[in-house]
C-alpha angles and dihedrals in degrees: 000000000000136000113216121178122211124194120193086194093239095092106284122109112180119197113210129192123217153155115244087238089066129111131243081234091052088050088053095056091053095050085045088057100043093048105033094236114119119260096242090058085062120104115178126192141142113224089327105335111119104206105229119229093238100049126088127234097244090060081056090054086234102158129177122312096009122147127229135171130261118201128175115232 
């Protein structure tokens, strides 16, 4: 299990935690549900990597208590 925090810049910072076999798209569900916006409205990336739905968290490097950025399309 990992911790990763994620911040929207708007004052909100969500921790999440996951397992590194996750999705992007699994990590989505559980910020959706933390923060009551839907999942699809979701778009996660770290500088300008846009983080893609198919592809686990482990093949993104993403360890525990790393921070990543939330942003609302």
């Amino acid at each position: 299990m990992i911790e990763v925090v994620l911040n929207d810049r708007l004052g909100k910072k969500v921790r999440v935690k996951c397992n590194e076999d996750d999705t992007i798209g699994d990590l989505k569900k559980l910020v959706a549900a933390q923060t009551g916006t839907r999942a699809d409205k979701i778009r996660i990336q770290k500088w300008y990597t846009v983080y893609k739905d198919h592809i686990t968290l482990a093949d993104y490097e993403i360890h525990d208590g790393m921070g990543l950025e939330l942003y609302y399309n």
